[in-house]
Residue frames as a rotation matrix with the C-alpha (Angstrom) as fourth column:
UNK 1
0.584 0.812 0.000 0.00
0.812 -0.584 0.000 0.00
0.000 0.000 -1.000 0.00
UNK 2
-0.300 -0.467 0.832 1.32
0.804 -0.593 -0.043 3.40
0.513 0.657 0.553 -1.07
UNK 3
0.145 0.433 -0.889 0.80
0.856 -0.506 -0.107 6.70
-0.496 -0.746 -0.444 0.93
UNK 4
0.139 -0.502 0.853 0.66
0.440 -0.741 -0.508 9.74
0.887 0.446 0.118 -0.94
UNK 5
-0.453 -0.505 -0.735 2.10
0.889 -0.315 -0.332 12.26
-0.064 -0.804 0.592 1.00
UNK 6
-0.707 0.211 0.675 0.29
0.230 -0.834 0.501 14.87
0.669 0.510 0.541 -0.04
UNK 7
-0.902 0.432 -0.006 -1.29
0.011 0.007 -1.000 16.55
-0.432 -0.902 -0.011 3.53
UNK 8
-0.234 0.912 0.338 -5.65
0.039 -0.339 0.940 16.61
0.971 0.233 0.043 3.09
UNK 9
-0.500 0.467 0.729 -7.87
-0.637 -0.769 0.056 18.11
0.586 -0.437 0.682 5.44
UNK 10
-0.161 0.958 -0.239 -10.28
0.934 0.227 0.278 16.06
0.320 -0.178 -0.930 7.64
UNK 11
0.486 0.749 0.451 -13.80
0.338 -0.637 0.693 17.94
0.806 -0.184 -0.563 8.48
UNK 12
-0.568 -0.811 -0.140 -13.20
0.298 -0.044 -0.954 20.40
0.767 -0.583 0.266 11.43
UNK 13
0.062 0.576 -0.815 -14.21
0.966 0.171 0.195 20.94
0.252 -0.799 -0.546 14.89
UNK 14
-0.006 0.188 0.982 -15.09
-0.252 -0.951 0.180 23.98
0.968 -0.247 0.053 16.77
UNK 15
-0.099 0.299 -0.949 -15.07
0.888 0.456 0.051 24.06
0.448 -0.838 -0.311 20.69
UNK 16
0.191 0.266 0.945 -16.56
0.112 -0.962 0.249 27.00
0.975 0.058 -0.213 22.13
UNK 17
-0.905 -0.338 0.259 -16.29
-0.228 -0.129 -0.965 28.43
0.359 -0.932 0.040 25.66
UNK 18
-0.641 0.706 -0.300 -18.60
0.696 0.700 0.162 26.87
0.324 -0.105 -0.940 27.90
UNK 19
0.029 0.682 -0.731 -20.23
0.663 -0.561 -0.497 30.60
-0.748 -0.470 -0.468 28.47
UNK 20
-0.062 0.788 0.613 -22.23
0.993 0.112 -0.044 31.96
-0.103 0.606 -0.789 26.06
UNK 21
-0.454 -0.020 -0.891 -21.73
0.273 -0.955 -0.118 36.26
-0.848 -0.297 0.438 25.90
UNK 22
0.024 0.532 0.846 -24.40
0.987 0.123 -0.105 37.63
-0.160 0.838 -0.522 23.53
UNK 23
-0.554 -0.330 0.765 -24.29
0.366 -0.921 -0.132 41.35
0.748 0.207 0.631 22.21
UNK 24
0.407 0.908 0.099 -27.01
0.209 -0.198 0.958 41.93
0.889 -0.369 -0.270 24.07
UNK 25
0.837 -0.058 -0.544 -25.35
0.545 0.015 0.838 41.08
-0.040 -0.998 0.044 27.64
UNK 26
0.134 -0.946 -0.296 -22.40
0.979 0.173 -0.111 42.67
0.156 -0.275 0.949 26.14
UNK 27
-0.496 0.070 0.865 -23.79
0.188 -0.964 0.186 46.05
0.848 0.255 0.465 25.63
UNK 28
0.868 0.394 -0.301 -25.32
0.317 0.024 0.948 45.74
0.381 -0.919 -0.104 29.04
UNK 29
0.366 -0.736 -0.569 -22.31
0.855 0.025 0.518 45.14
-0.367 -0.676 0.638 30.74
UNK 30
-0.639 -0.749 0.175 -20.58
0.766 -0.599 0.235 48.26
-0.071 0.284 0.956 28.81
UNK 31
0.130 0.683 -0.719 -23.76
0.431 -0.692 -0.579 50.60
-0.893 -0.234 -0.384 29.22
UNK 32
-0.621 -0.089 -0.779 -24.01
-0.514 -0.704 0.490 50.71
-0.592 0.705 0.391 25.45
UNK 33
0.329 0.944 -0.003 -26.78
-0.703 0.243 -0.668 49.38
-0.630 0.221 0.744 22.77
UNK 34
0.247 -0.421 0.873 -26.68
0.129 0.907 0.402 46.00
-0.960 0.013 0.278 21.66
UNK 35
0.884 -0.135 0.448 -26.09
0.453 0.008 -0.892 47.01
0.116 0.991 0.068 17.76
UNK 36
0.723 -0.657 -0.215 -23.04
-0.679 -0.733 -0.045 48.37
-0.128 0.179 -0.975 18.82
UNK 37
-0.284 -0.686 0.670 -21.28
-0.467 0.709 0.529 45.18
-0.837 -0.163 -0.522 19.72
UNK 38
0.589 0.751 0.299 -22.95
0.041 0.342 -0.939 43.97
-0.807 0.565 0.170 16.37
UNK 39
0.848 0.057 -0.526 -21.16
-0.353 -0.679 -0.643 46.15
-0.394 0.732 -0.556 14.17
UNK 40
-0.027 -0.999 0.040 -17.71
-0.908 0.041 0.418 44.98
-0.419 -0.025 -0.908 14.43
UNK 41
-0.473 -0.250 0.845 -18.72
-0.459 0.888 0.006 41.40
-0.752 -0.385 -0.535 14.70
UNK 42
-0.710 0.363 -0.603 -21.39
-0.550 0.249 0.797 40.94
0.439 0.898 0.023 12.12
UNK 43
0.141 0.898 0.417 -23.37
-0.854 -0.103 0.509 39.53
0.500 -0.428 0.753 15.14
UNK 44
-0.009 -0.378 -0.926 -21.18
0.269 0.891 -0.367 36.71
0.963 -0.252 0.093 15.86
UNK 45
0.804 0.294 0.516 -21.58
-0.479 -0.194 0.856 35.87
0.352 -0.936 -0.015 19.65
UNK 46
0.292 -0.731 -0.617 -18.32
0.466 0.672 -0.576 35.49
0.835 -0.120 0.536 21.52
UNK 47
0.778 0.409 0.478 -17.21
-0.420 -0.227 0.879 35.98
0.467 -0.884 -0.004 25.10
UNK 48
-0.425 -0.689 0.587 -15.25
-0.871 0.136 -0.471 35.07
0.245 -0.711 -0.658 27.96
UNK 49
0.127 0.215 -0.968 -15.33
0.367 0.897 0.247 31.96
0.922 -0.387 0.035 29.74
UNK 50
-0.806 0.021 -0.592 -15.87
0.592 0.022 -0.805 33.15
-0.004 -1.000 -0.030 32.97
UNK 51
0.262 0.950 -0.167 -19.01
0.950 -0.224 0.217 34.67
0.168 -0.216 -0.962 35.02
UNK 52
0.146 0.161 -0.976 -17.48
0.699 -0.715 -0.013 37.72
-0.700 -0.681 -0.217 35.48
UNK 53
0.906 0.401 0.135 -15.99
0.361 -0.567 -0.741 38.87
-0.220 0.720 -0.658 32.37
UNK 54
0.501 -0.850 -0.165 -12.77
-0.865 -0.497 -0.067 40.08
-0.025 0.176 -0.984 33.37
UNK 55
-0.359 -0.927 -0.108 -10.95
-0.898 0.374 -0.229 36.60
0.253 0.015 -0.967 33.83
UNK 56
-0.550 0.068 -0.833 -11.26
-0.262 0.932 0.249 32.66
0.793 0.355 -0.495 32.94
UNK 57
0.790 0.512 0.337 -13.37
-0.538 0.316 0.781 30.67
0.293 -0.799 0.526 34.95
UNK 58
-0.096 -0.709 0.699 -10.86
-0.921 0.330 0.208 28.72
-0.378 -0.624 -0.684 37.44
UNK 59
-0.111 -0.170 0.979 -10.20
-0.014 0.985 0.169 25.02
-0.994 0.005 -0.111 36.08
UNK 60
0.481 0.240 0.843 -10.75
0.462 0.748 -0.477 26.14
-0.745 0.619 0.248 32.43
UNK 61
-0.203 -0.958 -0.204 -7.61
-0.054 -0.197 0.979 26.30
-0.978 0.209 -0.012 30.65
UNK 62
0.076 -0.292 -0.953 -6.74
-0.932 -0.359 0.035 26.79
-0.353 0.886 -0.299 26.79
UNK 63
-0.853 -0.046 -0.521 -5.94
-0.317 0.838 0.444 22.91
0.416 0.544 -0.729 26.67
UNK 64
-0.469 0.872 0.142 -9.45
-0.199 0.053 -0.979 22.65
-0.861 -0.487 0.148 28.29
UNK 65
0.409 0.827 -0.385 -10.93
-0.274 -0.292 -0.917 23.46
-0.871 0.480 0.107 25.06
UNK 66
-0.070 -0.584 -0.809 -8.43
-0.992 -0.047 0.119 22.60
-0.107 0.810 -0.576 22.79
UNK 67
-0.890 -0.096 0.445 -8.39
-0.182 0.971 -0.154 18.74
-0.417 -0.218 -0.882 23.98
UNK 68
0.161 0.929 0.333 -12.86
0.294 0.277 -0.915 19.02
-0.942 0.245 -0.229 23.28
UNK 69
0.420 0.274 -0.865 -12.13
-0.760 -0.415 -0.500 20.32
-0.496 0.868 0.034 19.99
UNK 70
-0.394 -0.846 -0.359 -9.40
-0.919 0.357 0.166 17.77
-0.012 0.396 -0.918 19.36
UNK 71
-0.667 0.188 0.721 -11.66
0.184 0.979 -0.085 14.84
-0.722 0.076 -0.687 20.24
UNK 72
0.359 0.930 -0.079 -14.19
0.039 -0.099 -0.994 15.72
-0.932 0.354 -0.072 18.09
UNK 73
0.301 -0.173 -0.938 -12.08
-0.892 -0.400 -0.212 16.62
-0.338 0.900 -0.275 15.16
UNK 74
-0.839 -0.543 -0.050 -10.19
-0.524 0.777 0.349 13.04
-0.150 0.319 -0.936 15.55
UNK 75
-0.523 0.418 0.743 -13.53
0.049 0.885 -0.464 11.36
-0.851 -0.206 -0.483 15.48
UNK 76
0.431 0.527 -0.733 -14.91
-0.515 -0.523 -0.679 12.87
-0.741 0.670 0.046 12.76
UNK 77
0.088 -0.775 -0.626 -11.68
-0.985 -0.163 0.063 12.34
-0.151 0.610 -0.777 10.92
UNK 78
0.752 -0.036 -0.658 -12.38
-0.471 0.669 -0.575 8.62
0.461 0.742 0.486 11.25
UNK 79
0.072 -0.867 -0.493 -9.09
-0.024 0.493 -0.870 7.96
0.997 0.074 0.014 13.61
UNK 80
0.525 -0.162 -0.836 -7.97
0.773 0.501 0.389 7.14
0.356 -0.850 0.388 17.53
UNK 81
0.877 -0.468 0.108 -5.87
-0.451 -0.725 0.520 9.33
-0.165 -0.505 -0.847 19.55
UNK 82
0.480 -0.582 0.657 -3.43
0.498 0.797 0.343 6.27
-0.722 0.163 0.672 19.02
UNK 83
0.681 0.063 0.730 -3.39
0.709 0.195 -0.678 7.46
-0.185 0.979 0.089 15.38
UNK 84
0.984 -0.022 0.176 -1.96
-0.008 -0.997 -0.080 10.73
0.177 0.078 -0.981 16.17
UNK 85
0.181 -0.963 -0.202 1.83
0.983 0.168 0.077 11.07
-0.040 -0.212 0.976 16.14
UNK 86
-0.825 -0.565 -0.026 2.20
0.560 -0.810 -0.172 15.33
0.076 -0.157 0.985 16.12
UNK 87
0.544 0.824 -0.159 0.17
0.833 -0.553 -0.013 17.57
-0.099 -0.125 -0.987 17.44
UNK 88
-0.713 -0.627 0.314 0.54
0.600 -0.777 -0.190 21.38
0.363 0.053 0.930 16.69
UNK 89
0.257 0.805 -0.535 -1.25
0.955 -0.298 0.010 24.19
-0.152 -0.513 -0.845 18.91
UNK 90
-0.217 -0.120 0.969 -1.99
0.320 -0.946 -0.046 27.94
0.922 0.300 0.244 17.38
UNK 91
0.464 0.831 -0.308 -2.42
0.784 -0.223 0.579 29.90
0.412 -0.510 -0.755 20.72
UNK 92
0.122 -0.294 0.948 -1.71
-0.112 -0.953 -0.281 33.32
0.986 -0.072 -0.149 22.19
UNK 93
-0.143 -0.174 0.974 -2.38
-0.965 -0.193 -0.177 32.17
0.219 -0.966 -0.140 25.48
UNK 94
-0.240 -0.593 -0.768 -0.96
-0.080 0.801 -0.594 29.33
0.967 -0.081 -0.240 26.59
UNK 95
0.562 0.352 -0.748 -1.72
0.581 0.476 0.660 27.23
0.589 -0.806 0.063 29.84
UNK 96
0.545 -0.811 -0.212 1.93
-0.146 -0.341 0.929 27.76
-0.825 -0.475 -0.304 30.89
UNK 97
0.213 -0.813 -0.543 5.36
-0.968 -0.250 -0.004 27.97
-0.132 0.526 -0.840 28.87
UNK 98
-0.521 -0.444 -0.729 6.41
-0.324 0.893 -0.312 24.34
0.790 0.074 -0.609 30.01
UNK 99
-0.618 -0.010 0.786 5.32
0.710 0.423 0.564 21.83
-0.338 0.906 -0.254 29.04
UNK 100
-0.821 0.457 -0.342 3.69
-0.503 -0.298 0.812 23.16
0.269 0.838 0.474 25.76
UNK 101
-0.025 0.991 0.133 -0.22
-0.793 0.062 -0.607 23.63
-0.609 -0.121 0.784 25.79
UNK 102
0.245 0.097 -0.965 0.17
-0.609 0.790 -0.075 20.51
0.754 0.606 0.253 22.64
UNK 103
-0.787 -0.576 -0.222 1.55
-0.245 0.621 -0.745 18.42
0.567 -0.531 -0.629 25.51
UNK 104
-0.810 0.474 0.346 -0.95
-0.417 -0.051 -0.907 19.28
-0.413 -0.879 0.239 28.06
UNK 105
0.422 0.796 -0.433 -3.78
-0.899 0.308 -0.311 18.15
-0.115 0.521 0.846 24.90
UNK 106
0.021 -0.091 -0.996 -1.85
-0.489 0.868 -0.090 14.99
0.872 0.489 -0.026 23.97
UNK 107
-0.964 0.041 -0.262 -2.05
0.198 0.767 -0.610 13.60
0.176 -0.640 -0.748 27.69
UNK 108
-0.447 0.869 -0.211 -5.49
-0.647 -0.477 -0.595 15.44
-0.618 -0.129 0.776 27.89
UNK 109
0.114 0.581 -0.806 -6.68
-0.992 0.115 -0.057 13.25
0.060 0.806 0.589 24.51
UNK 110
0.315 -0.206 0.927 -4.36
-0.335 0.889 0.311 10.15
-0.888 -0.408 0.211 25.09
UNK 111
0.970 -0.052 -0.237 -2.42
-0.238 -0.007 -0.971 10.43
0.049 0.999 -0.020 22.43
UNK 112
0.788 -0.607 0.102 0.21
-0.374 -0.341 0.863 8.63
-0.488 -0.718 -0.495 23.50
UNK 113
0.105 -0.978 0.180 2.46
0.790 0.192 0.583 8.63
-0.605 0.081 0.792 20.43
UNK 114
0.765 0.303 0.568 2.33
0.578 -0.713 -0.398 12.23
0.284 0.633 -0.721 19.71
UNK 115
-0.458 -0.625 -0.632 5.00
0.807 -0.591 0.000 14.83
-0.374 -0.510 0.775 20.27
UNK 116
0.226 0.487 0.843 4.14
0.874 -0.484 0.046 18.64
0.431 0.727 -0.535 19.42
UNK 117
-0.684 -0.729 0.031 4.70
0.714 -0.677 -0.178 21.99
0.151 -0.099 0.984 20.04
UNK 118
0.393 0.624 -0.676 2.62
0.419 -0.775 -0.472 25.72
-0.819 -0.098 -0.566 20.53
UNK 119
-0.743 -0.286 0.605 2.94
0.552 -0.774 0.310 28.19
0.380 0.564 0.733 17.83
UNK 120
0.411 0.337 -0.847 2.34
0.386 -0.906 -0.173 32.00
-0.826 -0.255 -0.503 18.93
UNK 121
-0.658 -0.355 0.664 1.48
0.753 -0.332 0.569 33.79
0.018 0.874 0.486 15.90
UNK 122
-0.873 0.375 -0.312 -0.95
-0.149 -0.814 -0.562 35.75
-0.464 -0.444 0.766 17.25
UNK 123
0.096 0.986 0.134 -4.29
-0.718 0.161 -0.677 36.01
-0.689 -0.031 0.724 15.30
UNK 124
0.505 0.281 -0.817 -2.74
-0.837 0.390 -0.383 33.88
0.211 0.877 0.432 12.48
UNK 125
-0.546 -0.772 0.324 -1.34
-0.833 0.541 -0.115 31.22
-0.087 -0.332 -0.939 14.61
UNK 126
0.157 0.571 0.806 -4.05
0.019 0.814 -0.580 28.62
-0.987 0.106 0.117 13.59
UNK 127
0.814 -0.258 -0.520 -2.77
-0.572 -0.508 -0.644 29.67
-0.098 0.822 -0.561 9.95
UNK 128
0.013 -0.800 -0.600 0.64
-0.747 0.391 -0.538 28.73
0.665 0.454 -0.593 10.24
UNK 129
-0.150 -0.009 0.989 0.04
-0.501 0.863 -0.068 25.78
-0.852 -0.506 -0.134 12.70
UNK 130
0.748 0.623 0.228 -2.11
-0.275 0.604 -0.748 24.20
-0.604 0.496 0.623 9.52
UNK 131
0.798 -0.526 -0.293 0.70
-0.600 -0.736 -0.314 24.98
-0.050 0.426 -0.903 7.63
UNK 132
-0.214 -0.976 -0.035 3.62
-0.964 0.217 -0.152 23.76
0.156 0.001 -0.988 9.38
UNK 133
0.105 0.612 0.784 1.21
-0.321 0.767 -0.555 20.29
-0.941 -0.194 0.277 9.34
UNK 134
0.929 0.351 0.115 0.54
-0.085 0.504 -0.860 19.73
-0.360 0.789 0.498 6.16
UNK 135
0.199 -0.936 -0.291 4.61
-0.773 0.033 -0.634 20.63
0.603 0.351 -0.717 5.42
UNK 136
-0.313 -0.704 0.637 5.50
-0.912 0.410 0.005 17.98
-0.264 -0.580 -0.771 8.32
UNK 137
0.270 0.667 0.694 2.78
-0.267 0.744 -0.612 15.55
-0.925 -0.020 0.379 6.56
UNK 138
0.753 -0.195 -0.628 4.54
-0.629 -0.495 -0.600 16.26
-0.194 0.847 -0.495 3.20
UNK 139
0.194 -0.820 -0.539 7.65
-0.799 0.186 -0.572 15.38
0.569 0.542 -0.619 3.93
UNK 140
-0.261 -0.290 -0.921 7.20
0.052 0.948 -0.314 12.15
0.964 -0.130 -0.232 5.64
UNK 141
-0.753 -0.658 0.024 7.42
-0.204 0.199 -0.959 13.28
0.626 -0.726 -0.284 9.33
UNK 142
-0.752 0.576 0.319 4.20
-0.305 0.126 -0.944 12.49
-0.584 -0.808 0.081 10.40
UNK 143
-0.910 0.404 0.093 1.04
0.383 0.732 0.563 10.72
0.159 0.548 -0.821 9.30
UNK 144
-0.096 0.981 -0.166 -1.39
0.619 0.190 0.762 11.82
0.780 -0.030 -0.625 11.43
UNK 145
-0.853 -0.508 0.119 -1.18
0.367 -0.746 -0.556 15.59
0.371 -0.430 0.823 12.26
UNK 146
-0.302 -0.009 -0.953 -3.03
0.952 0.046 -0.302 17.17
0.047 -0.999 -0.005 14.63
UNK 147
-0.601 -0.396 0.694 -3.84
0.542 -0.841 -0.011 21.06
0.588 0.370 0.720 14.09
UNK 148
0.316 0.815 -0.486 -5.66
0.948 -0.293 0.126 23.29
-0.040 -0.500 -0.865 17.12
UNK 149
-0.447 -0.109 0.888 -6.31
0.123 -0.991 -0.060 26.63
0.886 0.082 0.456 17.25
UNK 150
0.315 0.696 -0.645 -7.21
0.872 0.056 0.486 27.73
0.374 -0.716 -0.590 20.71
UNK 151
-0.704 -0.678 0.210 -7.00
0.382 -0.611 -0.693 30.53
0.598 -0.408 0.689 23.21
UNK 152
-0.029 0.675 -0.738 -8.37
0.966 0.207 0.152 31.79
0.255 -0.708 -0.658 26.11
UNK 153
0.065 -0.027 0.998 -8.80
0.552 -0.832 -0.058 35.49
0.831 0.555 -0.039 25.35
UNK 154
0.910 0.378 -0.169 -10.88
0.302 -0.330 0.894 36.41
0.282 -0.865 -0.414 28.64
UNK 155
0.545 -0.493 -0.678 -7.46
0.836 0.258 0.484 35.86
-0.064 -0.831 0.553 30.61
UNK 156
-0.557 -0.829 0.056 -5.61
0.684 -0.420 0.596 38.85
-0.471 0.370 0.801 28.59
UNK 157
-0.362 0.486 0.795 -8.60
0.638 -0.492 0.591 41.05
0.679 0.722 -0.132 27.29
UNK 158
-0.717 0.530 -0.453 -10.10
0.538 0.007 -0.843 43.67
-0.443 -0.848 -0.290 29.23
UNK 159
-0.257 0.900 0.352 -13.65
0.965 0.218 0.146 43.36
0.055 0.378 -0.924 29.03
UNK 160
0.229 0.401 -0.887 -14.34
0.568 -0.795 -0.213 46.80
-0.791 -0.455 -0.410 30.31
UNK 161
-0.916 -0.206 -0.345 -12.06
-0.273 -0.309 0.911 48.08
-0.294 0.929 0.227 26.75
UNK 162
0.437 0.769 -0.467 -15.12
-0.086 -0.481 -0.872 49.30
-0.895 0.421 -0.144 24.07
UNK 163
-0.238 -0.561 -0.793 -12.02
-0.965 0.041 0.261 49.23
-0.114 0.827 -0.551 21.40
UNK 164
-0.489 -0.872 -0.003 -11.33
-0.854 0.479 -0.203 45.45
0.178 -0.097 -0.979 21.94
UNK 165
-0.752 0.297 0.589 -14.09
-0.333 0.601 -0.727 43.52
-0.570 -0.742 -0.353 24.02
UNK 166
0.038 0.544 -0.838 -15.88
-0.868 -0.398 -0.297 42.83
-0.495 0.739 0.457 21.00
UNK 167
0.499 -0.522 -0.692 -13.56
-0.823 -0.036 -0.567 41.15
0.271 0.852 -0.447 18.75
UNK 168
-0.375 -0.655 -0.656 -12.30
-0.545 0.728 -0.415 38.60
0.750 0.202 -0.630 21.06
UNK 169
0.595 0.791 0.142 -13.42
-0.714 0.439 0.545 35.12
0.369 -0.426 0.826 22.79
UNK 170
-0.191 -0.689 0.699 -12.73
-0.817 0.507 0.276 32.43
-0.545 -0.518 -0.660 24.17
UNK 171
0.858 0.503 -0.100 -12.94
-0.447 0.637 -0.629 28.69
-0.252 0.585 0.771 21.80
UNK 172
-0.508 -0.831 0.226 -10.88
-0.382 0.453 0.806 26.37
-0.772 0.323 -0.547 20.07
UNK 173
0.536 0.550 -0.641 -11.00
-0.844 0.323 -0.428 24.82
-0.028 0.770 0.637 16.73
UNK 174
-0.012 -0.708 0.706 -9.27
-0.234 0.689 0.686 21.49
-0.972 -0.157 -0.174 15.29
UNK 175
0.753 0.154 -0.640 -8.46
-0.653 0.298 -0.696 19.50
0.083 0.942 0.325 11.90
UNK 176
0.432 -0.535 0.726 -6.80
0.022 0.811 0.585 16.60
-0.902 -0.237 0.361 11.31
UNK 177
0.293 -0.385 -0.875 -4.03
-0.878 -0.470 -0.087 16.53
-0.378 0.795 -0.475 8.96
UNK 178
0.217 -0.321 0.922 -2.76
-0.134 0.925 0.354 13.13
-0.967 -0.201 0.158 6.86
UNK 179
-0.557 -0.511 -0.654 -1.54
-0.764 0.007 0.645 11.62
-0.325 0.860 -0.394 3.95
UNK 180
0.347 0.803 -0.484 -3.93
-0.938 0.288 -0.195 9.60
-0.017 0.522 0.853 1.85
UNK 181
-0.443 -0.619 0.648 -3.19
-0.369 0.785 0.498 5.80
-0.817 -0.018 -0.576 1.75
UNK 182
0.278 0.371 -0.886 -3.98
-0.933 -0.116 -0.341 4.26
-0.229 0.922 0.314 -1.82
């Protein structure tokens, strides 16, 4: 059996924060009308994960959400955590520095012959994560890549900022990368 190398998509996953901020509650909270927080956003509804607004709820971390997106993308995709041999995390905010927020998902998923890394590219760091996947699926060094975009915004945004509090949330996406067997 042949493998092209050649990297293809599986379907992706979304994981949202597990609180809900609608324009509505956000123009509350900022004593301003709900079509303002609209404008920017196009009405997309996005938000902190925490009850207050200014900062994460306590126990839910960046690989929190990154790990529910990641199971969901590997099932989809058709494969095991087993399957997975590199994981690669886009995220501005990291858990901690060390170990890497990909670590903290590959014992978080049971993926236990993955290695991986964080890329901090800021808003395009789910961009070049996909990227530096499909280039490590390319050239052999992995089969079954891994790709999350996550970040816990809340933890680094303040909510109370009109410029800003808008525009960012908290969530995670995923996609499995691979080479095609034939």
């Amino acid at each position: 059996m042949v493998t092209d190398r050649s990297p293809r998509a599986r379907p992706p996953r979304a994981h949202l924060q597990p609180r809900d901020l609608r324009a509505a509650a956000v123009a509350h909270q900022r004593r301003s009308r709900e079509d303002w927080s609209r404008r920017p956003t196009n009405g997309f509804s996005s938000g902190p994960a925490s009850a207050s607004g200014t900062s994460s709820i306590p126990g839910v971390a960046t690989s929190d959400l990154a790990a529910e997106a990641a199971r969901e993308a590997i099932r989809r995709a058709g494969l095991t955590p087993a399957d997975i041999d590199f994981i690669v995390v886009g995220t501005t905010t990291p858990d901690m520095m060390f170990p890497s927020t990909a670590c903290l998902v590959q014992t978080k998923i049971g993926a236990t012959h993955a290695w991986g890394f964080d890329l901090g590219a800021a808003c395009s760091g789910f961009t070049y994560a996909l990227t530096t996947a499909a280039q490590m699926v390319a050239a052999g060094g992995s089969e079954h890549a891994l790709v999350i975009g996550a970040d816990v915004m809340s933890s680094i945004i303040d909510y109370t900022d009109r410029t800003t509090c808008v525009l960012f949330g908290d969530g995670a996406g995923a996609v499995g990368r691979g080479g095609v067997r034939r």
